[in-house]
DOVOPA-579937 format. One record per residue (C-alpha): residue in three letters; x, y, z. Coordinates in steps of 0.2 Angstrom, whole numbers, plus 5000, padded with zeros to 4 digits. Layout:
% residues N
AlaXYZ ...
//
This chain:
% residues 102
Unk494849554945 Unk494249734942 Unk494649874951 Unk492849884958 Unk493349724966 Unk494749784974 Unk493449934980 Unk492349774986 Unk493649694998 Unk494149825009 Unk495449934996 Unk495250114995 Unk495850154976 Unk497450264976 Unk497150444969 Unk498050504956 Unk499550614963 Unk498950834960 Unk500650884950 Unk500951064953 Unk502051184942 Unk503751144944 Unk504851304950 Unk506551254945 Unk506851054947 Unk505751054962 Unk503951024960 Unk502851134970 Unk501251064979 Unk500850954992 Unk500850794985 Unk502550724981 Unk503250554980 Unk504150534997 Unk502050595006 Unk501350454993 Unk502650314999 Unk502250365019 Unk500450375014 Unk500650185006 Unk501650125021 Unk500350185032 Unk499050115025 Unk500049945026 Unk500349945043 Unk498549995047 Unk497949835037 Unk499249715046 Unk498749795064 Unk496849755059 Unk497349575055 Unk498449565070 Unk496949615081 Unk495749475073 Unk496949355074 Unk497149375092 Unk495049385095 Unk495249215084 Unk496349115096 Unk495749175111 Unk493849135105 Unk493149305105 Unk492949325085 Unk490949305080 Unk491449255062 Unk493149165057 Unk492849245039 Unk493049425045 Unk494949355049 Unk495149255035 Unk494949425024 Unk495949525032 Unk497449415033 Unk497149375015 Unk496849555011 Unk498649595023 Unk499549475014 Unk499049534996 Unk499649725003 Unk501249665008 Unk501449594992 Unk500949734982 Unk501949864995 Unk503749714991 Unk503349744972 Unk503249934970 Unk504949944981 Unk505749804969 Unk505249904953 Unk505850064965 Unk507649994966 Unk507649914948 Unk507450104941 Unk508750164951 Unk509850054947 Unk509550084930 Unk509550264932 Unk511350214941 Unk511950134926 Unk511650304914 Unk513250374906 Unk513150544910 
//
């Protein structure tokens, strides 16, 4: 499946992080890695509060079409999954970066 797909299903293609001049060892902009990890975990709980409410409008009968539910658990699902691999390789380079002789 191609990016477009992704666009196709619901998923807003990340954009690239802006990497400002670096003034020292801090970088200088907007952007940095701790905003684009909040921005992520945002977006994750936005997609499980959107399945949450369809499935809710699915038991109690109020849900026109079952497919709109079916999606967007699927589509919460592959999130959560994608969101549980980005913090595994997270952790892995830190603990590689741990394991460095200095």
């Amino acid at each position: 499946m191609s990016v477009s797909g992704i666009e196709a299903v619901g998923f807003s293609p990340m954009t690239p992080p802006v990497v400002a001049p670096t003034q020292g060892n801090q970088v200088t902009g907007s952007s940095g890695f701790a905003d684009l990890v909040l921005d992520g975990i945002d977006r994750l709980e936005s997609v499980q509060n959107r399945a949450d409410g369809l499935a809710v409008q699915a038991a109690t009968g109020d849900l026109g079409a079952i497919h709109d539910y079916t999606i967007a658990a699927t589509e919460a699902a592959v999130t959560t999954q994608l969101t549980v691999a980005v913090r595994n390789k997270a952790v892995e380079a830190f603990t590689e970066i741990m394991r460095m002789p200095i």
